[in-house]
C-alpha positions as CSV (number, residue, x, y, z in Angstrom):
1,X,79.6,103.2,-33.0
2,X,82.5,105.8,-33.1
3,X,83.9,106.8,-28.8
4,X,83.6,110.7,-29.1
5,X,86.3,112.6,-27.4
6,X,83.9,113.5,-24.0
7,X,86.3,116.7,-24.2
8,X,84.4,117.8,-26.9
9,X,81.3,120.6,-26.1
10,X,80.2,121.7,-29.3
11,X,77.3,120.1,-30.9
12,X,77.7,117.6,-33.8
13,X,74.3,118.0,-36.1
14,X,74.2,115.5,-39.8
15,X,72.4,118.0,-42.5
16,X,70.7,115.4,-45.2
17,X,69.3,116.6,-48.1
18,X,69.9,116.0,-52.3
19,X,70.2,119.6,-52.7
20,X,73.6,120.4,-52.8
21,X,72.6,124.8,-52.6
22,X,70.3,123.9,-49.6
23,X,73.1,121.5,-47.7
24,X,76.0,124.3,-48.4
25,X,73.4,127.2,-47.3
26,X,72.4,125.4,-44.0
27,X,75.7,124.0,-43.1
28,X,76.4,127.8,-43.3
29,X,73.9,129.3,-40.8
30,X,74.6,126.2,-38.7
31,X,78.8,126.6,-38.9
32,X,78.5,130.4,-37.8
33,X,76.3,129.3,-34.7
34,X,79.5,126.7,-33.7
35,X,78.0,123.1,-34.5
36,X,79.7,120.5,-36.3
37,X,78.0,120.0,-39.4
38,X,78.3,116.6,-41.5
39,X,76.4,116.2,-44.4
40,X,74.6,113.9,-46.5
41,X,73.1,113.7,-49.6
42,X,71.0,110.0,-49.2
43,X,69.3,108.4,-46.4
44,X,71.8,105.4,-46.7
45,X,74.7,107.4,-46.1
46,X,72.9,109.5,-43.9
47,X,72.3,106.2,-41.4
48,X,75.8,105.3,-41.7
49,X,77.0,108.6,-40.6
50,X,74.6,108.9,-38.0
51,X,76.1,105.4,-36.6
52,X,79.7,106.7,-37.2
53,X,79.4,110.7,-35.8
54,X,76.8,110.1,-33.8
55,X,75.3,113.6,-33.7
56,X,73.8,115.4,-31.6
57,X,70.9,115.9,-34.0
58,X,70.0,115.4,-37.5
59,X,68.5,117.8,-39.7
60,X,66.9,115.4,-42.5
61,X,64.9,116.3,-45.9
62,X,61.7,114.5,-46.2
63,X,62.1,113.5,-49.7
64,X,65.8,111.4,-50.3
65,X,66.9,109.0,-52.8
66,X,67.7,105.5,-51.6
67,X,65.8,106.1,-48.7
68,X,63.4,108.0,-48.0
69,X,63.9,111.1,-44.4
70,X,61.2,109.1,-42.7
71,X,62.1,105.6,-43.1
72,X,65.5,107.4,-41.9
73,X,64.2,109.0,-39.1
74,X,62.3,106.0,-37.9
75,X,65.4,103.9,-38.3
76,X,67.5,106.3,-36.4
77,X,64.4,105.9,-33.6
78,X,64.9,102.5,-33.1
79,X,68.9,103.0,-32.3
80,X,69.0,106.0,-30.6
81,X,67.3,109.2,-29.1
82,X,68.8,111.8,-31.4
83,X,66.9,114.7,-31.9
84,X,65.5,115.1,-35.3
85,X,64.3,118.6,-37.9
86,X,62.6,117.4,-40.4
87,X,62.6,119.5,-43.8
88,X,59.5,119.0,-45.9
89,X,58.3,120.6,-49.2
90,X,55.1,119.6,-48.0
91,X,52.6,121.3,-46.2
92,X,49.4,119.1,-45.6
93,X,48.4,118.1,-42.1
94,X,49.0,114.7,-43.5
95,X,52.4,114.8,-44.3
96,X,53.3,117.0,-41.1
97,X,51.8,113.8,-38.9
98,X,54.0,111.4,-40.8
99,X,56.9,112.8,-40.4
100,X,56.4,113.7,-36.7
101,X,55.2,110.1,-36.4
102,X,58.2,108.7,-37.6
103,X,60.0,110.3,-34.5
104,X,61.2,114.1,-35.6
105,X,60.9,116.7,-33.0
106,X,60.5,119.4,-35.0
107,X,60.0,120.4,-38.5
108,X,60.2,123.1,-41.2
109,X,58.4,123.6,-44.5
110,X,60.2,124.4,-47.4
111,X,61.1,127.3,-48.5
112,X,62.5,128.2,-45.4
113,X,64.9,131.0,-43.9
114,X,68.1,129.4,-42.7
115,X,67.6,132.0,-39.7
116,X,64.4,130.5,-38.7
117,X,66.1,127.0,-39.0
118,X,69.3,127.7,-37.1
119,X,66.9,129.2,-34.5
120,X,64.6,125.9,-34.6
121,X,67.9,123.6,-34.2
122,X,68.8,125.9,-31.3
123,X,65.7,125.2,-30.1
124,X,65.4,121.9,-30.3
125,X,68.9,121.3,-28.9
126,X,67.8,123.1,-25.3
127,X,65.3,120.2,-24.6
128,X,65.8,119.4,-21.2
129,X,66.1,115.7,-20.1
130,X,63.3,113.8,-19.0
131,X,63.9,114.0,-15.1
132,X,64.1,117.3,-14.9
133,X,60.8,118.5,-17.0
134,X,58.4,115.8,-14.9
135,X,58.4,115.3,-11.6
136,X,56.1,113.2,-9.3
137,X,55.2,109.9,-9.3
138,X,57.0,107.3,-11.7
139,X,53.8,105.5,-12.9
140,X,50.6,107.4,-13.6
141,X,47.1,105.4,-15.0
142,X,43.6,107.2,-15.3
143,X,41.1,105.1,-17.8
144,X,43.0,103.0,-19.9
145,X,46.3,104.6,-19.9
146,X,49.5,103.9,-18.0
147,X,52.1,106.0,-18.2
148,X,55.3,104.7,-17.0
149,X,58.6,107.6,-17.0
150,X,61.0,104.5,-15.0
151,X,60.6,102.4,-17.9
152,X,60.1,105.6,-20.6
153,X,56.6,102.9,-21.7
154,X,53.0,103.6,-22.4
155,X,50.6,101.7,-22.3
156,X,46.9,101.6,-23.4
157,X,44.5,98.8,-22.8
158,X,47.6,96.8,-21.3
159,X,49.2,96.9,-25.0
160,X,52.6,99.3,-25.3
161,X,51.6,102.1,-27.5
162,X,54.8,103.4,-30.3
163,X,54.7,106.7,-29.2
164,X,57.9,109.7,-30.6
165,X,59.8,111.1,-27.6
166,X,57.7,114.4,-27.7
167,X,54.4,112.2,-28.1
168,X,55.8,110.8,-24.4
169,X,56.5,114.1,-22.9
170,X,53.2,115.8,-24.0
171,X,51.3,112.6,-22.9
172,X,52.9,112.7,-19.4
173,X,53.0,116.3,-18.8
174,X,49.3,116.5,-19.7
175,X,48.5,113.4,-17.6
176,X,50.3,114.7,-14.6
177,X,48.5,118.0,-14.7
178,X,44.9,116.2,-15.3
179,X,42.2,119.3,-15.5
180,X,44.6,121.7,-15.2
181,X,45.0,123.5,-18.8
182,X,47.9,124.1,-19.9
183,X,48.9,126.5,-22.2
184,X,50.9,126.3,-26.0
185,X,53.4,127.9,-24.3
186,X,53.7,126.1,-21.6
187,X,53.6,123.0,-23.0
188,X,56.7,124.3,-25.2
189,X,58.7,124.6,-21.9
190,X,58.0,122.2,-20.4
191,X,58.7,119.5,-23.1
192,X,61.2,120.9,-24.5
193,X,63.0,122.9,-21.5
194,X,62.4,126.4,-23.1
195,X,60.0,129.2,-24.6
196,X,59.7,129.1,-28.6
197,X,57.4,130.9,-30.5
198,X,58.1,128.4,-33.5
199,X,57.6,125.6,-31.7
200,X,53.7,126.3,-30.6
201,X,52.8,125.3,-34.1
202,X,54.5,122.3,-34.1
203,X,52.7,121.2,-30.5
204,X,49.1,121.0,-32.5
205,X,50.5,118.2,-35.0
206,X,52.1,116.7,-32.2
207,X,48.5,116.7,-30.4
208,X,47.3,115.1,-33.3
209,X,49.2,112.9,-33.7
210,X,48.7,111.1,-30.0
211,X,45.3,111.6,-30.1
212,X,45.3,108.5,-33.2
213,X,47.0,106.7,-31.0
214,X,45.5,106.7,-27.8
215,X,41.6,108.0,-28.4
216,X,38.8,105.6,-29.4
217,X,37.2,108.3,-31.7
218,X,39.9,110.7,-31.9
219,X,37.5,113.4,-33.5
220,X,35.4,113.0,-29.7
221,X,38.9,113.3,-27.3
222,X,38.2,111.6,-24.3
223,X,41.4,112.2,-23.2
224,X,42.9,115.7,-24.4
225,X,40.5,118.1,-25.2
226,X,40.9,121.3,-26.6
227,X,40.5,124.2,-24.7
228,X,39.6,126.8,-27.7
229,X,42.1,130.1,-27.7
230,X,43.9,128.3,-24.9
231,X,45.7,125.1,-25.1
232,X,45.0,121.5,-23.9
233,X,44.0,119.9,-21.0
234,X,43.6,116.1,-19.5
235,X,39.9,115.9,-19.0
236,X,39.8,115.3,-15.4
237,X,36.9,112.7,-15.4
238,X,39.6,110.6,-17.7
239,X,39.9,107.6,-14.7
């Protein structure tokens, strides 16, 4: 991997996508904000600038030639913790889960505003490390679960569960605060570090997401339930 000049404070973010008008239009939005934009126009060249630069994060196209964004962004899970926006021209709850289950923080359906994406990157970028958005104990078990922020490993039924960064954060938080409920918002900043509006949206796929991981039946949560108009909440008889 390429030694980056520590000197260095702006943000490096890879923009991948086959569209040369969208790559150009982004690496616009995202040059006036001060970031360091590389681009790429294929996930193979995308992974090998990602092992070169090593950004800061990735904004990365769902659909790619050679290989596809989330093959990319799972590959780019499994060597590093850069955060990841997906772009998708898709919009079924299906296709949100797979590409927030292949690692991305974050993602936005195309056709999008470059405004609401440099603001999404932003974002993103403001997520506050681990230590500092959960405190408390470092192991945590109610039911089946164990929750271990030491070793960054969950666990369910004694078997390490393949959960995103986010997945981890919303898992913990929500495990921490068992029967309290916590809000969209909240949940927002204290996974990510701040407050934004964009975001909420995102935290229901996320939601879904862990709950096929980590619920026997996950249309009957026995673990995070839905608190209707509200948010979420770890149901407190969960031990």
């Amino acid at each position: 991997m390429a030694v980056r000049d520590a000197s260095m404070d702006r943000k490096r973010i890879l923009v991948v996508d086959d569209d040369p008008k969208t790559v150009r239009l982004v690496r616009l939005y995202l040059e006036r904000d001060g970031y360091t934009v590389d681009t790429a126009d294929n996930g193979r060249t995308a992974l090998e600038l990602a092992r070169e630069r090593e950004p800061d994060l990735v904004v990365l196209d769902l659909m790619l030639p050679e290989i596809d964004g989330i093959e990319v962004c799972r590959r780019l899970r499994r060597e590093s913790d850069v955060l990841v926006v997906m772009l998708t021209a898709r919009t079924t709850e299906q296709d949100k889960l797979a590409g927030l289950d292949g690692g991305a923080d974050d993602y936005v359906v195309k056709p999008f505003s470059p405004r609401e994406l440099a603001a999404r990157v932003r974002a993103v970028l403001r997520r506050l490390p681990l230590e500092m958005t959960l405190r408390g104990p470092a192991v945590m078990s109610y039911g089946a679960l164990t929750v271990n922020l030491e070793k960054y490993q969950a666990e369910l039924n004694g078997k390490e569960l393949r959960l995103t960064p986010v997945e981890f954060r919303l898992l913990a938080l929500l495990m921490r605060e068992r029967g309290r409920v916590l809000t969209r918002t909240q949940l927002v900043e204290r996974a990510f570090g701040h407050d934004y509006e964009g975001l909420e949206r995102t935290i229901d796929v996320h939601i879904l997401n862990l709950r096929r991981k980590i619920e026997p039946d996950p249309a009957r949560p026995k673990y995070i339930k839905t608190v209707y108009g509200v948010g979420y909440a770890f149901a407190e008889g969960a031990a």
